[in-house]
C-alpha positions in Angstrom: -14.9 5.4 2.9 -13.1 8.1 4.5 -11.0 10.4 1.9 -8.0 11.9 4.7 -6.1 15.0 4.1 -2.2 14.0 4.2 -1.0 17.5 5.1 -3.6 18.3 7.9 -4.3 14.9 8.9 -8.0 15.8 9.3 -11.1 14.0 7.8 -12.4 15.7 4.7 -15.2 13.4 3.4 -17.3 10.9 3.9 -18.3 8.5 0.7 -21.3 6.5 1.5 -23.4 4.4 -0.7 -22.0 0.9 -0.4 -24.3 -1.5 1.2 -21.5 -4.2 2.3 -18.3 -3.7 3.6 -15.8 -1.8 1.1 -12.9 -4.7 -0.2 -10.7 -2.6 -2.3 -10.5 1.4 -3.0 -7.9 2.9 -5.8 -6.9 6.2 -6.9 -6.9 7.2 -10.3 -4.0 8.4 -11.7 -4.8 12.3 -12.2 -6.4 12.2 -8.6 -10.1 13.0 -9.5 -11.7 9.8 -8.6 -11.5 7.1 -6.1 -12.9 3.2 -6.9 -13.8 1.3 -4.4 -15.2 -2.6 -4.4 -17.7 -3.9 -2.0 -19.5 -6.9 -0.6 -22.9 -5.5 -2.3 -21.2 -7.2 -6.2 -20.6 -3.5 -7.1 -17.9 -1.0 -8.0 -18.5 2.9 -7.4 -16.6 5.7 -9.0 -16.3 8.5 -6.7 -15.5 12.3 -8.0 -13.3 14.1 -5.3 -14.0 17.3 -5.6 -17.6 17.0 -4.9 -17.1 13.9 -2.6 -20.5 12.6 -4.8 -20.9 9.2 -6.3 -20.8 9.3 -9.7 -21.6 6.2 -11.1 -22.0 2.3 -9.6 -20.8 -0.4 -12.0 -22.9 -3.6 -11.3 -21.8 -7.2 -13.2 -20.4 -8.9 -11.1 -21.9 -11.7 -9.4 -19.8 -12.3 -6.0 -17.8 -9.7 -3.8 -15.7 -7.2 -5.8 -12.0 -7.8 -3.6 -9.7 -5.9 -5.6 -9.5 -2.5 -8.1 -7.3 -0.4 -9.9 -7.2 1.8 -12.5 -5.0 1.9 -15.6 -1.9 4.2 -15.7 -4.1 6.2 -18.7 -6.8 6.1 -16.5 -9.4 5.5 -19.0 -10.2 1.9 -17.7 -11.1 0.4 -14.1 -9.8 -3.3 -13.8 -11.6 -5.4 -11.0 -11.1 -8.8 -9.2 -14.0 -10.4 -7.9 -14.7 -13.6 -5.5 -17.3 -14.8 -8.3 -13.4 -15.9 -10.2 -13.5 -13.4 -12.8 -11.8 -10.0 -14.2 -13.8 -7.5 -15.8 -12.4 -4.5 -17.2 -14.7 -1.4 -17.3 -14.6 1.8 -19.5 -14.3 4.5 -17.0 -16.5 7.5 -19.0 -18.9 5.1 -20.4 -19.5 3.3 -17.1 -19.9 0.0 -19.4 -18.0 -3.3 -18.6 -15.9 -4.0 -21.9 -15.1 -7.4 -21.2 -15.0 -10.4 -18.8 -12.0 -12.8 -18.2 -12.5 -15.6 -17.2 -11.0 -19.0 -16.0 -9.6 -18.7 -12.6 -11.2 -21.4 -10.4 -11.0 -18.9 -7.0 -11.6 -15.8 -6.0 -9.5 -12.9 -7.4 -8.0 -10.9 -4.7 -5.7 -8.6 -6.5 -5.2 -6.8 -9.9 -3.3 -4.0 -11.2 
């Protein structure tokens, strides 16, 4: 993932540590972090100011396709092709629940 600045137009970081292809990436709201979805089942919560990872949420079972983070920012909501929803607590790093029930994948969330 590539984090660009707007103003200079010029590359500041590099985020690597996904082993498949990056799906989804979102912002949080006080513009700290960045979450991004990937092929390898996992979510990873980025800290912008050191351009570090710093944490990878793993529980899904299929592609993570879509994430977003809620207007508090306190909670990471993901979309996954394995049909489900889980919503994860963003300083704990825990999944706090699972939704599921669609019968394909999900592809967007917010």
């Amino acid at each position: 993932i590539k984090v660009w600045n707007l103003d200079t137009g010029k590359e500041e970081c590099s985020l690597k540590g996904h082993t498949g292809s990056v799906r989804a990436v979102a912002a949080t709201p006080d513009g700290k972090h960045i979450v991004s979805g990937s092929d390898d089942n996992t979510i990873k919560v980025w800290n912008l100011d050191t351009g570090k990872e710093e944490c990878s949420l793993k529980g899904h079972t299929g592609s993570v396709r879509a994430v977003a983070a809620t207007p508090d920012g306190k909670h990471i909501v993901s979309g996954s092709s394995d049909n489900t929803i889980k919503v994860w607590n963003l300083d704990t790093g825990k999944e706090e629940c699972s939704l599921k029930g669609h019968t394909g994948s999900v592809r967007a969330v917010a």
